[in-house]
N, C-alpha and C positions, 0 to 999 in steps of 0.2 A: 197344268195350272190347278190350283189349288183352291174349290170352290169356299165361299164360307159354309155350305151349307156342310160340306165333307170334312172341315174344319171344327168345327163345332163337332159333330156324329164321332172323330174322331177322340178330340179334348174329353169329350162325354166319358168315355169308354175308357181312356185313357185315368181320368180322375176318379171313376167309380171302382176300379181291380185298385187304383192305388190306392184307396183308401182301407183297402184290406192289405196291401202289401208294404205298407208304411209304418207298422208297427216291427215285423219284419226287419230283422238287422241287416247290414248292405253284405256282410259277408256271405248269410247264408242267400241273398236273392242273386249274385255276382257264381257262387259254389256253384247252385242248382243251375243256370244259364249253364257256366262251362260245363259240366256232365254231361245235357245236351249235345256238345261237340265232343268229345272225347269216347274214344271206345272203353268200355269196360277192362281196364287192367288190373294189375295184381296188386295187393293192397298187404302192408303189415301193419300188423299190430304189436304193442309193446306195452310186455306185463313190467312195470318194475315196482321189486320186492324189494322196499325198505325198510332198513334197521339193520341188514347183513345176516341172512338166510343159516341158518345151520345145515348147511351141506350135506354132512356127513351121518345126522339125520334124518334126512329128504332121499338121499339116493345110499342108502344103508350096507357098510360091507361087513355085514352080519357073523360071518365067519371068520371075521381076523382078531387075531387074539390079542391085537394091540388096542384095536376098537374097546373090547371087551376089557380091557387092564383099564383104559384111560375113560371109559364114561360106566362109574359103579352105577349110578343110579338112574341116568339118562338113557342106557344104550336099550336099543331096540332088538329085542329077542328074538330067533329064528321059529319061534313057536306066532308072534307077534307079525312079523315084518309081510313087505307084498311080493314075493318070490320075482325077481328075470332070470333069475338064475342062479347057481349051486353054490356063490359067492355074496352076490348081490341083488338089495332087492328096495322096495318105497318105503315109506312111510305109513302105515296100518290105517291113517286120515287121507291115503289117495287112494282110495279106492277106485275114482272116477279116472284120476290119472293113468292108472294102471292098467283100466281099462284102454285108453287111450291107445296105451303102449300094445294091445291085446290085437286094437284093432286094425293097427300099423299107421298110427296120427299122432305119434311121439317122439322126438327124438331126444334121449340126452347125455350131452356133453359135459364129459365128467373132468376134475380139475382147471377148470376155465380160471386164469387170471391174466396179471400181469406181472412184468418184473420189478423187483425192488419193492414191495407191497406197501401201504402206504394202510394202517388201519383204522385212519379217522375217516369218520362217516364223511362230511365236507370234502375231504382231499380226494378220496377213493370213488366217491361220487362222480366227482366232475371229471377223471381219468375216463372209467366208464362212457359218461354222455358225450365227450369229446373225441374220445380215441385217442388221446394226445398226453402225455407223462406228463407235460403242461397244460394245463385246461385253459391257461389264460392265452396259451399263443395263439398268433394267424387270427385276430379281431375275436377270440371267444367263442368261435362258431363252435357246432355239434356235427358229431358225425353224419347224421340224417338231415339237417338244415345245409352240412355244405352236398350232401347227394342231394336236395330237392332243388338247390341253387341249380345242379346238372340238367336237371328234368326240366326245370322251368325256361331255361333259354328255348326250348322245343315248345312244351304247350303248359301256357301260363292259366292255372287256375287260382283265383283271388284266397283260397286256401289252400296251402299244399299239405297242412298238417292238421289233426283234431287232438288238443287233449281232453279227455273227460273226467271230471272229477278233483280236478288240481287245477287250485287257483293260476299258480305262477307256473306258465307253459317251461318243462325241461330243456335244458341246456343242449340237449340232444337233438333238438327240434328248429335251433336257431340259427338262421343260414342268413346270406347279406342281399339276398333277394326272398328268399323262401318265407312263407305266412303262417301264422299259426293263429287257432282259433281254441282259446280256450272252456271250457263249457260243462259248467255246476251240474248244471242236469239239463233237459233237452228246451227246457221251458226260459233258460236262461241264456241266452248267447252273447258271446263279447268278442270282439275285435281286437287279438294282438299287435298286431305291425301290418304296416301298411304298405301296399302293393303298386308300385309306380305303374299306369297307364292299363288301370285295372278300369277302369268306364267302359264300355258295351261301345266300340264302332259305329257311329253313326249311318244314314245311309250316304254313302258319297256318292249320288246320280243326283241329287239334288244340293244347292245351296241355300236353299232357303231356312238360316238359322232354326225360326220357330217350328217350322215343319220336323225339321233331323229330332229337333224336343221330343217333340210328343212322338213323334214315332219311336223312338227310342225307350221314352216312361212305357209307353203302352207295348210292347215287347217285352221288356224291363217287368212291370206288373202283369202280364197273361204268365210269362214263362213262372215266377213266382207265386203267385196265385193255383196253377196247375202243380205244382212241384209240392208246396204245401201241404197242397191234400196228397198229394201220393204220403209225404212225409208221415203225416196224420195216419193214412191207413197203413202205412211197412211197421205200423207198430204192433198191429195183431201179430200172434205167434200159437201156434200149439204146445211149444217147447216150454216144459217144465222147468225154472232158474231155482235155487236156492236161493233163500231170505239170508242175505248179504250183501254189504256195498259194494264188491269188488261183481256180484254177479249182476246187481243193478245196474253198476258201472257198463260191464260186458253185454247186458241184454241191449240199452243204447246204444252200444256202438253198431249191434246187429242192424238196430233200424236206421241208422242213417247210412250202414251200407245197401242194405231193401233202397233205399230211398234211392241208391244213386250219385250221393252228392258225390264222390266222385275223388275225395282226398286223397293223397296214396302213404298216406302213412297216419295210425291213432294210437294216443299214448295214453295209458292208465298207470296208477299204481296201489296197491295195498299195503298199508302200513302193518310198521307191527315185529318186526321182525328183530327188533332188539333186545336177544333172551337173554338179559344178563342174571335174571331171579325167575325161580321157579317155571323154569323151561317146559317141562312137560305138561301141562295144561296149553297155556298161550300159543307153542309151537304145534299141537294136536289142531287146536279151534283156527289157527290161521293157515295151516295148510289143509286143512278140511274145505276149509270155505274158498279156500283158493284151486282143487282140484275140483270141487264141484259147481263150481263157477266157470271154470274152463272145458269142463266138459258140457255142459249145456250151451256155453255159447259155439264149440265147434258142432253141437249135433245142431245148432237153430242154424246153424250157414248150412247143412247139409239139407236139412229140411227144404232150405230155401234155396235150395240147387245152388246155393254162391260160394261153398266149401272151397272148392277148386282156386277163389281166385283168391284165398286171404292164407297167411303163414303169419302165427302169432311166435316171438321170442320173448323168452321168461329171461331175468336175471338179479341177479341183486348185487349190491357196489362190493360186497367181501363175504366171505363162509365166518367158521366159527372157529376156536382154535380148537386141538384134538382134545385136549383133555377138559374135563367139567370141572367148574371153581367152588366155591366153598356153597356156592344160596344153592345151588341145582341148577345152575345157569351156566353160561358158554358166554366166554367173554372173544371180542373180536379179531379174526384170525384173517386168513388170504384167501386161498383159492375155492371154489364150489363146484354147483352144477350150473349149468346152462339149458333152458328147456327149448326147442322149435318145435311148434303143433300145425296140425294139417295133415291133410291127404297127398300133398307132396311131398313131404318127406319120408326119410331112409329110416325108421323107426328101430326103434333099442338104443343100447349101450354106444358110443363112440367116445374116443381116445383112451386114453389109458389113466387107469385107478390110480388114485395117489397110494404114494408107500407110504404105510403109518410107521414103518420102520426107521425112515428116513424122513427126519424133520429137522426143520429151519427153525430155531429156537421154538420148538415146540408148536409149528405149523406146521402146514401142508405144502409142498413143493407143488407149485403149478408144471399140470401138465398140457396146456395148452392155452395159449395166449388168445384173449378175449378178440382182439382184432382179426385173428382167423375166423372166428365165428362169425365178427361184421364182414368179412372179407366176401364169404359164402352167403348172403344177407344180399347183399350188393350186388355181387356180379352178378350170380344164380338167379335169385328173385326178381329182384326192384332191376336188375341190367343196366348197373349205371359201374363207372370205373371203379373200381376202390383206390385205385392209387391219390386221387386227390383225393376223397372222402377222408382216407387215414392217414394219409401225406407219407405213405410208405411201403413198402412191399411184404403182403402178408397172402402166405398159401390159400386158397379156399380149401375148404375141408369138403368129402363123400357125404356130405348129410342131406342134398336134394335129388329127386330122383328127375332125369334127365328128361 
């Protein structure tokens, strides 16, 4: 029996945490509850570079003399470039990357596409985020929205996805159960789509409506109240970031993994990457800022002993084409690199260099279908099937270490 006097002491306590946890968006007090229940798994992260990455160079085959006939003024000098090897080597602005690669927390895959290339940024995108040569089949979903659909029938968190920095959550993200939480900066949070029979279990040993209430608010506000502040403080760091959106971007995602909340998949992106005029500046300052951005958010997981459980995937929707056009710019071509970072992977070079000898009206021949990369993503990482994810059978690749 339910005194008034325990009623009231209750309500009390119940209305005073709420009123700090009421400002408090339901997604993130719903996130932080489930992390509670959930053990600590493996979480990716996703860079995506748009505008259509100049591949070739990013991942530089410094010594081919077709490179060197087709980009007079762009191509990257073997005096210039970041050595992997007697062929191939980075970009002179990854220096952090490179290092990456040094310390064995890089892996990239070279020639990533698809077939029949498609080189509008809109079409080539949504292949990418979907995995589907139709982006619009099977209700629109994304490859990562229909695996978080897989994971969620097991253990449903009121967000399966975070994007940071990008108004309209990607296409990648949008599953027919799966959540997404989109989020300007940490201070701003909003609620994409909503999660059937996402409300906190009442106690069932009891029938008494009002009682299950307040029991539930006051659970409801302690668990959120306590999580906050943790939130609050996972934002200190020793780790030095570069003054950059993309590393601002990456430094928050750090803290709401410190924090917990618990999502298994955060999407970012950095713009920029459409060199059509005067390439060699633009393309120096956005892979600059993008290799030193991703090196400081892999060493703050490390700092933060949480290295282990995050595998970040770089990509961008198309390369460049081989040869340079008239401004000093690279107009839109097919296949590129593919980047996976972390302490679990198989670090260096994998699949095979496109032949600059052998081109597709003056592109690059894909040597490796981007769905293998999600394949290995999938199964390896996150352990969810890839056959429904991609609605079809694709090899994983050597690139996680077992």
């Amino acid at each position: 029996m339910l005194t008034r006097r325990q009623f009231l002491d209750t309500s009390l306590l119940s209305t005073s945490i709420l009123s700090l946890a009421s400002s408090v968006p339901c997604f993130l007090t719903r996130s932080l509850q489930a992390a509670e229940k959930k053990s600590h798994g493996r979480i990716l992260v996703v860079i995506e570079l748009n505008g259509g990455n100049d591949g070739l160079n990013t991942v530089v085959p410094f010594n081919d003399e077709n490179y060197q006939k087709h980009r007079k003024t762009l191509q990257i000098t073997e005096a210039k470039v970041l050595k992997l090897n007697s062929k191939i080597g980075l970009h002179p602005a990854m220096t952090g990357t490179a290092q990456l690669v040094e310390d064995g927390r890089l892996a990239i895959v070279q020639g990533v596409g698809y077939p029949n290339p498609n080189r509008s940024h809109f079409e080539s995108m949504g292949i990418w985020q979907s995995a589907l040569m139709n982006p619009n089949a099977h209700g629109g979903y994304g490859w990562l929205g229909r695996a978080l659909d897989q994971k969620s029938k097991q253990v449903r968190t009121f967000a399966d996805a975070i994007c940071l920095g990008n108004v309209d959550p990607p296409q990648a993200l949008r599953g027919r159960q799966a959540t997404q939480a989109t989020i300007r900066s940490l201070a701003e949070l909003q609620l994409d789509s909503h999660t059937p029979n996402s409300e906190t279990k009442p106690d069932e040993s009891t029938t008494d409506d009002l009682l299950q209430f307040v029991r539930r608010r006051t659970v409801d506000a302690r668990a959120t109240a306590a999580r906050i502040t943790k939130l609050k403080n996972a934002g200190t760091t020793e780790t030095r970031y570069p003054q950059s959106g993309l590393a601002n971007r990456l430094k928050g995602i750090a803290r709401l993994i410190r924090a917990e909340l618990e999502p298994r998949v955060y999407y970012t992106v950095q713009a920029g990457y459409d060199t059509h005029i005067n390439q060699e500046f633009d393309h120096y300052r956005r892979l600059s800022e993008f290799s030193g951005a991703l090196s400081a958010f892999l060493n703050d997981l490390r700092d933060s002993q949480l290295d282990d459980r995050v595998l970040v995937l770089v990509f961008s929707e198309f390369g460049r084409r081989v040869a340079e056009n008239d401004s000093q710019g690279t107009d839109h071509g097919t296949a590129g690199p593919v980047f996976l970072a972390g302490p679990s992977v198989k670090a260096g070079l994998h699949g095979s260099t496109p032949d600059l000898a052998d081109l597709v009206d003056g592109d690059l021949k894909m040597t490796t279908d981007f769905r293998r990369v999600y394949a290995t993503v999938l199964s390896k990482w996150l352990e969810i099937n890839p056959q429904t994810c991609l609605q079809g059978n694709f090899a994983a690749m050597d690139l996680l270490q077992s």
